[in-house]
C-alpha positions in Angstrom: 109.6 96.6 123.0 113.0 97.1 123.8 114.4 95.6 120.3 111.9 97.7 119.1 113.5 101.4 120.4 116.5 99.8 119.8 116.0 99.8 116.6 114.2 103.2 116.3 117.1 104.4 118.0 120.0 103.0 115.1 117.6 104.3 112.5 117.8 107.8 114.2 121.4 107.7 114.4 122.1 107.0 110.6 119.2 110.0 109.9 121.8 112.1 112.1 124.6 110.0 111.0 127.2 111.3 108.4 126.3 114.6 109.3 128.6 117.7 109.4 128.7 120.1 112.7 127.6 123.9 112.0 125.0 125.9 111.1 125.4 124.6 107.7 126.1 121.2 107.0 129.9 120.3 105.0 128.8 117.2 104.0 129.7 115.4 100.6 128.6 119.3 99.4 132.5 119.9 99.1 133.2 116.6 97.2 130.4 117.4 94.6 131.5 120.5 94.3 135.0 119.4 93.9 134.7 117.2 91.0 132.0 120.1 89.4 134.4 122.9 89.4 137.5 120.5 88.6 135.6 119.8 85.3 135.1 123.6 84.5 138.4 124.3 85.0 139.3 121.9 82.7 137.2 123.1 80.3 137.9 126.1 80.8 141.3 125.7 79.8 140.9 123.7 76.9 139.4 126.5 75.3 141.5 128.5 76.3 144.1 127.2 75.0 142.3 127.2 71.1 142.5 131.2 72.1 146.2 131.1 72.5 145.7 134.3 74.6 149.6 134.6 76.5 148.6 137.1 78.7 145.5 135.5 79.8 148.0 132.1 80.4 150.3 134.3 82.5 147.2 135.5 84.1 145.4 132.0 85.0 148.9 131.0 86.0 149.4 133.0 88.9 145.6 131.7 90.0 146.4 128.1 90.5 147.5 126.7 93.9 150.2 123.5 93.4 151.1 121.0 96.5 153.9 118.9 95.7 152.7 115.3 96.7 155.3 113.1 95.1 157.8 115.1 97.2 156.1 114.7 100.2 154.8 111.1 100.2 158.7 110.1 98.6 158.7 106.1 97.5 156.5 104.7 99.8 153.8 104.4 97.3 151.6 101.9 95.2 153.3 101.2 92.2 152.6 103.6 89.1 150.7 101.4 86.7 151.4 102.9 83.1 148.4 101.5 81.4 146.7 104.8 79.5 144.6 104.9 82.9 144.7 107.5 85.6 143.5 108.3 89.0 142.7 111.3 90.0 141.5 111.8 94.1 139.1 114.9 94.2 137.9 116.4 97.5 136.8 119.6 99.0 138.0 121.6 102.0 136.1 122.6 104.8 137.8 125.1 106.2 135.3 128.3 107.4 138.1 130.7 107.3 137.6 133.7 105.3 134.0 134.1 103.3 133.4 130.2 104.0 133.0 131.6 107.6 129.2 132.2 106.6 129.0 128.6 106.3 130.0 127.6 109.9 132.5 128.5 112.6 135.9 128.6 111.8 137.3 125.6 113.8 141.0 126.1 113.2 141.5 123.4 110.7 140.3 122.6 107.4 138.4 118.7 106.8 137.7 117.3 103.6 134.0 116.1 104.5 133.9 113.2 101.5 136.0 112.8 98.1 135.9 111.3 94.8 138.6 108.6 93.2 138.0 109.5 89.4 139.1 106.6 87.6 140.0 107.3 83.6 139.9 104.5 81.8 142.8 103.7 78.9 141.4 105.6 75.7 139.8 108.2 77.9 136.5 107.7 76.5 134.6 106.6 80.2 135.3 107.0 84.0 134.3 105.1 87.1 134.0 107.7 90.1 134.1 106.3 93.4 132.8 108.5 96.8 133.9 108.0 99.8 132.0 109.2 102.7 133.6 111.8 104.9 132.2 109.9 107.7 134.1 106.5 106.9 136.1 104.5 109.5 139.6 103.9 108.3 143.3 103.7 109.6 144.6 105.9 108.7 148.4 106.1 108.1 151.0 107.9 109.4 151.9 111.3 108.2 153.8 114.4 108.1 152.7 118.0 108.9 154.7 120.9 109.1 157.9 118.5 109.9 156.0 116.9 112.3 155.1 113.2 112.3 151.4 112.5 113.2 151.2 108.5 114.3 148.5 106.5 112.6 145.2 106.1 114.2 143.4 103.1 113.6 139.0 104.1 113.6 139.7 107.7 112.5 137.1 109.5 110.5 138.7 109.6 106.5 138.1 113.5 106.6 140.6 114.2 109.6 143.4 112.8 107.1 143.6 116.1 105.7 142.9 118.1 108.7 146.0 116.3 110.2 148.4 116.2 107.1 146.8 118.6 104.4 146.9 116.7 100.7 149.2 115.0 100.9 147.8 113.0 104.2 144.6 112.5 102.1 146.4 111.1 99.1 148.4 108.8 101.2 145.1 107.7 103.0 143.5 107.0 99.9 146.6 104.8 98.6 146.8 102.8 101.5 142.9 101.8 101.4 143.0 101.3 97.6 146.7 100.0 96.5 146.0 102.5 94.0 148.8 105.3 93.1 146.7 109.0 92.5 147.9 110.3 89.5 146.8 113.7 90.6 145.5 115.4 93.5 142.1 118.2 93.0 140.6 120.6 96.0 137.9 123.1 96.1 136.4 125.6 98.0 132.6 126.9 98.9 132.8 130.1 97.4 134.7 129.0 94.3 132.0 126.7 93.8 129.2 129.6 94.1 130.8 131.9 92.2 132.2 129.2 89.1 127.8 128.1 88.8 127.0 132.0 89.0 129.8 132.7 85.6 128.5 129.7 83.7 125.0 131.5 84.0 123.2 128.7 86.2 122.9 125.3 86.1 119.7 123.9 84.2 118.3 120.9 86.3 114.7 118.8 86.5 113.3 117.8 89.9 110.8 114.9 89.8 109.9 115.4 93.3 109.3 118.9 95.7 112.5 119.7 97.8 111.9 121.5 100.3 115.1 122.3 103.2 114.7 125.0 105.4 118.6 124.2 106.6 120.4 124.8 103.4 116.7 127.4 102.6 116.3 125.3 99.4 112.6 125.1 98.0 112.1 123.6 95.0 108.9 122.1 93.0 108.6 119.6 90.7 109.8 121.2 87.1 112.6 122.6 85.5 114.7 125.5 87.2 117.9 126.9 86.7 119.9 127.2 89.8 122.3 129.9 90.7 125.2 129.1 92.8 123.6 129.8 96.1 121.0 127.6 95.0 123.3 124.9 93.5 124.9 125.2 96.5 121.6 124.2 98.8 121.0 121.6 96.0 124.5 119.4 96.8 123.8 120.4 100.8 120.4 119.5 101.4 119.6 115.7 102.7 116.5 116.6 105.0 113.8 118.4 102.3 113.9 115.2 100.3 111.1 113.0 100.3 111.5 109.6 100.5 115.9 109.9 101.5 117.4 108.2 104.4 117.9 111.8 105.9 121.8 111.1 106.1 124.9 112.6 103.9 124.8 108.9 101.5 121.4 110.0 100.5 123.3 113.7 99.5 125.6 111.9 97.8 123.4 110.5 95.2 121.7 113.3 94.9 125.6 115.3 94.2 126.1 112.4 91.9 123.2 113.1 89.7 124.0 117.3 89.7 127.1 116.7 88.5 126.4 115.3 85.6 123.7 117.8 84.8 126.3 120.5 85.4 128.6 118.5 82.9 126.0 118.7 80.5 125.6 122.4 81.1 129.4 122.9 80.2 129.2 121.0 77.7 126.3 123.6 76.0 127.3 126.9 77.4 128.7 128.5 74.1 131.4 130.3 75.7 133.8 130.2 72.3 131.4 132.9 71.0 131.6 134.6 74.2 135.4 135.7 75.3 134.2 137.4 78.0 132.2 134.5 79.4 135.2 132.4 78.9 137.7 134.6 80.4 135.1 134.7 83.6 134.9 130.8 84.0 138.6 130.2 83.6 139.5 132.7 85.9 136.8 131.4 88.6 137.9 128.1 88.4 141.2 128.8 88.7 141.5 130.4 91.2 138.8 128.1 93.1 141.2 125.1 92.3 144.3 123.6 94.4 146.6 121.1 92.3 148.8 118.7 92.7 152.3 120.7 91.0 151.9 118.3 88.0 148.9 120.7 87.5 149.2 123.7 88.7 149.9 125.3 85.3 147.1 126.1 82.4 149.0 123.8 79.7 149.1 121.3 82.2 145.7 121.5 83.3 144.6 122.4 79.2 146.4 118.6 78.7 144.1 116.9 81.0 141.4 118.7 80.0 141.8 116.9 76.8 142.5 113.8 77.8 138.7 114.1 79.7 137.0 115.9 77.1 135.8 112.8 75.1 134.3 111.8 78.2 130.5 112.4 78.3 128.0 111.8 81.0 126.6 109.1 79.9 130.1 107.4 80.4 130.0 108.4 83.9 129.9 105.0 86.4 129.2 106.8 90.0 129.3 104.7 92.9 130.1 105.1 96.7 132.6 103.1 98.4 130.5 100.3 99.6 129.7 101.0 103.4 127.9 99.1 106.4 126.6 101.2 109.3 129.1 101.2 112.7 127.2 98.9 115.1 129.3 100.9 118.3 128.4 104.5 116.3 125.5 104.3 113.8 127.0 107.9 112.7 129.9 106.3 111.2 130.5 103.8 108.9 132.5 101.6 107.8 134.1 100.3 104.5 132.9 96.3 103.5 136.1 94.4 103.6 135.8 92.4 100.2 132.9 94.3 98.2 135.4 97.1 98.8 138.2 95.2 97.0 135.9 94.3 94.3 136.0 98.2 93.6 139.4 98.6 94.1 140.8 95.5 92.0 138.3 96.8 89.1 139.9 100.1 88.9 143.3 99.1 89.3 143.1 96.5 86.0 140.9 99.1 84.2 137.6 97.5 84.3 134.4 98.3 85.2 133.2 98.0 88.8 130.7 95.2 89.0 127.4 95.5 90.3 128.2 92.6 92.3 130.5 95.4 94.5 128.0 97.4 96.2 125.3 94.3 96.4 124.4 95.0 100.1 126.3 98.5 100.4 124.3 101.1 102.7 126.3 103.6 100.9 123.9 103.5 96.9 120.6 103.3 99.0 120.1 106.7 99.9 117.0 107.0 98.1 117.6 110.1 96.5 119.4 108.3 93.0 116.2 109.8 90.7 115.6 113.1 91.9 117.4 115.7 89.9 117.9 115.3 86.2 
């Protein structure tokens, strides 16, 4: 009997493990919507950009946000690998300040709950995306804030990297778990998020199963349904209407995984060259939802990356989440698996594909949730 709690008890923590604090949660919601409205944006200004609009450039411009990363993070660095491949580390911010207030209390700091290493293969015809969980066990190196040095901390939540050192912390993090050097650095907001899914008119999914969340007040039914942003937004939140998930933020992910390549698809089809208002509307939303590295924070620059990605369909689209095992001291954290991780890493770093072999045994692909939204 008492192995038997004892496991009732583990399987209750991971249901309440990887879970954001608040009245709503800020799970992996941020890092699906990071890579989403990164993708717009990019869009965006490749279009743009065929308008030649100056004003609208000088416009856009004063939207973006730039941190500069190489100046902060200096030499100590994985080496830049100039093989037509880049790395790009997309997350989301937490912070409740302003209108994200309605999301949760404003705790004085902003988290990014989960992120995405977007790998772009040489050719720029596929990517591999990697998650990492917000809730991931890592040491995490030390790092610089406001001219002061914070010490590394070995067992720290991955998301506290950027509530302790901004970008810049979280970059560094990333780095020093991967060996790999970012290319570029991506964050989004809630609200930007909302309002980028409300300009591209919705977001045209299929549920093959009822979804139902009174937390994120999501109720879907099997069928087709184009979501607004408050409803996109419940989508990428919800982990405990869904029949059949492990009732924890890895089961969110897949779910986040599978929206944003619908979303891509809706980009993709949204006709906004025949629509300059439209357009103008998108760009501007994502713009100003977006903060940059400073080797992006400019619409050429962003327009040039945007065409570097824009061969890139979803179908080309390898999403996987940093292969995890469950804490055995807190079954609400987990932690990265020593070699299937380096599978994953190695792969990217000599442009190949990450193979299957690399999350064999992972908790973090068996959410249950990988065939619910088309």
């Amino acid at each position: 009997m008492a192995d038997s709690n004892g496991s009732a008890q583990a399987a209750e923590g991971r249901g309440r493990g990887i879970r954001a604090t608040g009245r709503r949660r800020k799970g992996p919601t941020r890092r699906r919507r990071a890579l989403t409205i990164t993708l717009c944006a990019l869009v965006g200004a490749v279009l743009l950009g065929g308008a030649g609009l100056g004003y609208v450039y000088f416009k856009l411009n004063g939207n973006l946000k730039g941190v500069d990363i190489n100046a902060a993070l200096g030499q100590d660095r994985p080496k830049n690998v100039d093989n037509g491949s880049m790395d790009i580390l997309v997350m989301g911010s937490d912070s409740r300040a302003g209108k994200n207030g309605e999301y949760g209390k404003d705790e004085g700091g902003a988290r990014s709950d989960t992120a995405m290493v977007v790998h772009v293969f040489k050719g720029h015809q596929k990517a591999s995306v990697v998650s990492i969980p917000r809730d991931t066990l890592v040491t995490r190196p030390s790092c610089t804030k406001d001219g002061k040095t914070v010490p590394e901390e070995r067992r720290a939540m991955f998301n506290t990297a950027f509530e302790v050192g901004g970008p810049a912390c979280a970059v560094k993090t990333v780095e020093s778990m991967s060996g790999i050097r970012m290319d570029h650095f991506i964050e989004v907001d809630f609200t930007g998020f909302k309002k980028l899914i409300d300009a591209l008119g919705g977001v045209d999914i299929t549920t093959t199963k009822p979804i139902n969340d009174r937390y994120s007040h999501l109720h879907l039914q099997p069928g087709k349904h184009t979501l607004n942003g408050e409803d996109a937004l419940g989508l990428v939140r919800t982990r405990h209407g869904v029949p059949g998930g492990d009732g924890s933020d890895l089961g969110r992910i897949q779910l986040q995984q599978t929206f944003i390549k619908a979303l891509m698809n809706q980009v993709r089809n949204v006709g906004v060259l025949s629509n300059p208002t439209k357009l103008y509307n998108i760009a501007d939303t994502a713009t100003k939802a977006i903060t940059t590295d400073t080797d992006l924070n400019s619409v050429p620059q962003l327009t040039g990356l945007a065409k570097t990605l824009g061969g890139i369909t979803s179908d080309r689209i390898d999403m996987v989440t940093l292969p995890v095992e469950y804490d055995p001291i807190n079954p609400s954290r987990v932690l990265p698996l020593t070699k299937q991780g380096q599978l994953v890493w190695d792969a990217l770093r000599r442009d190949q594909d990450i193979p299957k072999s690399a999350i064999k045994g992972s908790a973090g692909d068996k959410g249950g949730t990988s065939n619910y939204v088309k």
